[in-house]
C-alpha positions in Angstrom: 0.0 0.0 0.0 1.4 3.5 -1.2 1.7 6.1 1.5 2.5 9.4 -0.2 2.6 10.8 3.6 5.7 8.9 4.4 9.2 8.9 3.7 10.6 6.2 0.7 13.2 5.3 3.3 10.6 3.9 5.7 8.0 0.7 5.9 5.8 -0.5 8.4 3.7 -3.8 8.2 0.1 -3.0 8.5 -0.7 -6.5 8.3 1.2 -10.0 9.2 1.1 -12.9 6.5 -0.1 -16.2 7.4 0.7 -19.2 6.2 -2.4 -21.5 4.6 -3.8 -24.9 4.6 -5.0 -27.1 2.4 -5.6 -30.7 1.5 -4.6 -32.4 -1.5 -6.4 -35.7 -2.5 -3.7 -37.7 -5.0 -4.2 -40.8 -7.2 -0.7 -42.4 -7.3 0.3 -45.0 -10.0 3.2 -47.5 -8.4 5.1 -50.4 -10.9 7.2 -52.2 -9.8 7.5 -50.0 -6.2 8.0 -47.2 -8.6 6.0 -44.0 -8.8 4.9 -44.0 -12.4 2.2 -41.5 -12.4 0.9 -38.7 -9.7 -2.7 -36.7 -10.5 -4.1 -34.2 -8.3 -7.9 -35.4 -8.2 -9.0 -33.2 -5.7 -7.8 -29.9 -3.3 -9.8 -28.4 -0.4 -8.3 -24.7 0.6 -9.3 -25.6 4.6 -7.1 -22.3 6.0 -7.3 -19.2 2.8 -3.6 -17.3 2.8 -3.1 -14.2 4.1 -1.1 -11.9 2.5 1.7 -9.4 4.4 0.1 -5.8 4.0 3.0 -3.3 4.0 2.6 0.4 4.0 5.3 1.5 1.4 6.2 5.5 1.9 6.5 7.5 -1.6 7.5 11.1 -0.7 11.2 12.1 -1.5 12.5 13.9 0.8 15.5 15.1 2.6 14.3 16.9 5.8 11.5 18.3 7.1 12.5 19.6 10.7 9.7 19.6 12.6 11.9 20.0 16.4 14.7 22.5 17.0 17.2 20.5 19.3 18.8 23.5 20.6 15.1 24.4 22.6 15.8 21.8 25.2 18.2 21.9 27.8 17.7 19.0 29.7 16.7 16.5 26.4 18.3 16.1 23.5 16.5 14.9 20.5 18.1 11.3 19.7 19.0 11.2 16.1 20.9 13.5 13.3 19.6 16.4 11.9 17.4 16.4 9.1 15.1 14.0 9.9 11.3 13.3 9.8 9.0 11.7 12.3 7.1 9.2 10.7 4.6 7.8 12.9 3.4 9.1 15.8 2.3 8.1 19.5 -1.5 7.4 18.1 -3.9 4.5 17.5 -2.6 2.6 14.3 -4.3 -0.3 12.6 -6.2 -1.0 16.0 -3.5 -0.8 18.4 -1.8 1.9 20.4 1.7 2.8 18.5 3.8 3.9 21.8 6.3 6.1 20.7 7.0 7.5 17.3 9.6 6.7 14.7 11.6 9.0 13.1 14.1 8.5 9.8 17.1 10.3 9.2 19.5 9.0 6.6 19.2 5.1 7.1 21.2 2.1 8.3 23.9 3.3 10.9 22.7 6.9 11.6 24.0 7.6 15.2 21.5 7.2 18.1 22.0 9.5 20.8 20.9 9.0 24.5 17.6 12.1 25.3 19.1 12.7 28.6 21.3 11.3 31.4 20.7 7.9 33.1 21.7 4.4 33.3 21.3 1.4 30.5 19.8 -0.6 32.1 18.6 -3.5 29.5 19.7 -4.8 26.3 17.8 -7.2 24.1 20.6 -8.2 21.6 17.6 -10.1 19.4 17.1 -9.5 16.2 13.8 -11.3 15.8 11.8 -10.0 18.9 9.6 -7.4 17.1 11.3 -4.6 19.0 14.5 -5.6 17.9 17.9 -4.9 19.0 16.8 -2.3 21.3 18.2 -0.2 24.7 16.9 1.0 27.6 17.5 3.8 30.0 16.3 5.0 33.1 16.7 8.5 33.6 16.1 8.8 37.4 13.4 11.1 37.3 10.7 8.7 36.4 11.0 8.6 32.7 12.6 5.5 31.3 13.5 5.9 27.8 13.4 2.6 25.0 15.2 2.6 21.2 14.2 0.0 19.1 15.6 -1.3 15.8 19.1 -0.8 16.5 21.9 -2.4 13.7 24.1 -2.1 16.9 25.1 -1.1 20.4 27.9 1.2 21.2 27.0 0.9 25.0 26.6 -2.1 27.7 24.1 -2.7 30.5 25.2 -0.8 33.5 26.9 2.2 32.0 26.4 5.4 33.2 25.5 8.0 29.4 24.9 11.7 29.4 22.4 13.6 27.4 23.7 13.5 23.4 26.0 10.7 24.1 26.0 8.3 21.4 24.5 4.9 22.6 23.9 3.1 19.2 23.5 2.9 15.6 19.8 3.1 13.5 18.9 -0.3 11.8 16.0 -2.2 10.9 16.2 -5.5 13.0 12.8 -6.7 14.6 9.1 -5.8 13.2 10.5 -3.0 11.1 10.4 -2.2 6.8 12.4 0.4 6.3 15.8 2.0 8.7 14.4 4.3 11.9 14.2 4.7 15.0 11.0 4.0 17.1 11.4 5.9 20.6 9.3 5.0 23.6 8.9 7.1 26.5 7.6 5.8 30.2 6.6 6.6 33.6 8.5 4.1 34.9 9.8 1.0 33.0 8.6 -0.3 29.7 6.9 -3.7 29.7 7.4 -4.3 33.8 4.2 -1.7 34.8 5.3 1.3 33.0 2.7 4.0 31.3 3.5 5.2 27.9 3.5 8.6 27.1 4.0 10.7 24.1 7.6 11.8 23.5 6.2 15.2 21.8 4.5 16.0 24.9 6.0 14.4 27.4 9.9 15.5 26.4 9.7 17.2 23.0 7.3 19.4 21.3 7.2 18.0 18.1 
């Protein structure tokens, strides 16, 4: 599905593919313990296919800066500069997307750490649907999550600052296209934690 709204460089699944069943009723000729002949005589579809859905983006474009950095002293904005949020914190294709994702200039754009606080979690996974992603509490209530990472420049434990660069934009997990997807929480992500919107809660984009 075209999406002139989006960027080319991005791709989100709007709906999974599934595998389906059928049965197939042969009449098989043997001579001699040999298959000589094989006819299809009859096939029931019991499960129909379902085809992947993916939302292709068809807008060229190079920018389209929609936050100023330099407005925030205690956050910084987490990727390079241009770059274009994608998808927002909002209800998409019936469920809540909790965080938004921003492209910048593809595979290995530097991530940078929003604001001081200790890593700590690292799913190193590529197929979880997050993906190689990293965590960071901030110490002030807001836990911070980066999905989709091609790598990690840091290791559970470490202490980052605000702008520090913690990793490197990829496309591992549920992901069609290079970005970032960042969460923001009250508290920690998965383990009780309440999403909130990063352009309200940390940003005004």
């Amino acid at each position: 599905v075209k999406d002139n709204t989006k960027s080319t460089s991005c791709r989100v699944t709007q709906t999974e593919g599934k595998n389906g069943l059928s049965r197939v009723t042969q009449n098989i000729s043997y001579v001699n313990g040999v298959i000589k002949s094989l006819n299809i005589v009859k096939q029931e579809e019991l499960v129909p296919v379902q085809n992947k859905v993916v939302v292709v983006g068809t807008r060229n474009s190079t920018g389209g800066i929609t936050y100023d950095p330099s407005t925030s002293s205690k956050w910084a904005w987490p990727t390079t500069i241009p770059f274009r949020i994608v998808s927002r914190y909002q209800w998409r294709w019936g469920r809540m997307h909790q965080g938004i994702d921003i492209c910048t200039n593809g595979t290995g754009s530097p991530i940078f750490a929003v604001g001081d606080g200790d890593v700590y979690k690292i799913n190193r996974v590529s197929s979880k649907a997050e993906g190689v992603s990293i965590r960071i509490d901030h110490g002030d209530g807001h836990t911070t999550i980066y999905m989709h990472l091609s790598k990690v420049l840091v290791k559970e434990g470490q202490r980052v600052k605000k702008g520090d660069k913690i990793a490197l934009m990829g496309c591992t997990g549920r992901c069609y296209g290079p970005h970032l997807h960042l969460g923001v929480y009250l508290g920690k992500p998965y383990e009780g934690g309440v999403p909130v919107d990063p352009c309200k809660s940390l940003f005004s984009c």
